[in-house]
Residue, then its C-alpha position, 0 to 999 in steps of 0.5 A: x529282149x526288145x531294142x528299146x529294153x536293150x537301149x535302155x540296160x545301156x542307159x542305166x548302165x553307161x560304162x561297158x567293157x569294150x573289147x577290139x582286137x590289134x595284131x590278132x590279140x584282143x584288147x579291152x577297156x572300160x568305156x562310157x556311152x555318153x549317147x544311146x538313142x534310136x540310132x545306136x551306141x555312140x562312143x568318143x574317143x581320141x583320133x590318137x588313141x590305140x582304140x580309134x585305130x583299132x576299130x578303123x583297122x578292125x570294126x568289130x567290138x564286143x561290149x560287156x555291160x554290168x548292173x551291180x544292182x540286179x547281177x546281169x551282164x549285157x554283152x553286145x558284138x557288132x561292127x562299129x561305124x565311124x561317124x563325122x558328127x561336129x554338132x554330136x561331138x559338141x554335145x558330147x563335151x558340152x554335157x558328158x565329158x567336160x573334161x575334154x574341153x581344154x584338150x579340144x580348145x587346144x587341138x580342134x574338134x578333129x582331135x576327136x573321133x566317134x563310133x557308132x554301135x548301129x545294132x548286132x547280136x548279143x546276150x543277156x546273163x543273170x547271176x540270179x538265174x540257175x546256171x546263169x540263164x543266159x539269152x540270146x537276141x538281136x538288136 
C-alpha cells in the first residue's frame, strides 16, 4: 500500500480503535482523526485525560481502522508526537468537534492536547480475502 492509499482508507474511515499501554497493560478507545494529511495522523484530546498522559509517558500507539462496507481492517502502530499547534487546534474545533467550544471557552485552547501519527508500520486484513490475506507495509 502506497501513503497516499494508506491516507486516504483514514480519510474515509475516520473513526480508529487506538490502543496505548499504562502500567504495562493495554488500553483501547474509539478515536476520530479529524485531520489525515501529508503529514500524518493527527488526534485531539484532552490535556486531563487518561489518553494524553498515556502517550506522554509511552508514545507508541496501534490503531485499528474498519470499513463495514468492503471488511478490511487498517492496523497502524508507530510513535506518536505531541504537537503545540494553536491554529490546528482551532481547526480542529471550528470544523470537526464543535462540541468542544464551550469546554475550550471556559478553559483555554491548553485544555487541549494533539498527537500526531508521522508515519510507522502497518497491515491490511480483508475478510473477502481466503484466510484473511493479510499485507504488510510501511507508511
Amino acid at each position: 500500500m502506497t501513503r497516499n492509499e494508506i491516507l486516504d482508507f483514514v480519510r474515509k474511515n475516520t473513526t480508529s480503535w487506538m490502543a496505548t499501554v499504562e502500567d504495562g497493560e493495554p488500553r483501547v478507545r474509539g478515536m476520530d482523526t479529524p485531520v489525515v494529511d501529508e503529514k500524518g495522523l493527527t488526534f485531539c484530546t484532552g490535556t486531563s485525560k487518561p489518553v494524553s498522559r498515556q502517550l506522554l509517558a509511552n508514545p507508541s500507539v496501534e490503531l485499528c481502522y474498519f470499513d463495514s462496507s468492503t471488511g478490511v481492517q487498517m492496523r497502524l502502530r508507530g510513535r506518536m508526537e505531541k504537537l503545540d499547534d494553536e491554529q490546528l487546534k482551532r481547526h480542529i474545533v471550528e470544523t470537526r468537534f464543535t462540541f468542544l467550544k464551550p469546554v475550550v471557552e471556559s478553559h483555554g485552547w491548553e485544555t487541549l492536547t494533539l498527537f500526531r501519527l508521522p508515519g510507522g508500520r502497518g497491515s491490511l486484513w480483508s475478510a473477502s480475502e481466503p484466510g484473511g490475506g493479510s499485507q504488510e507495509f510501511e507508511f
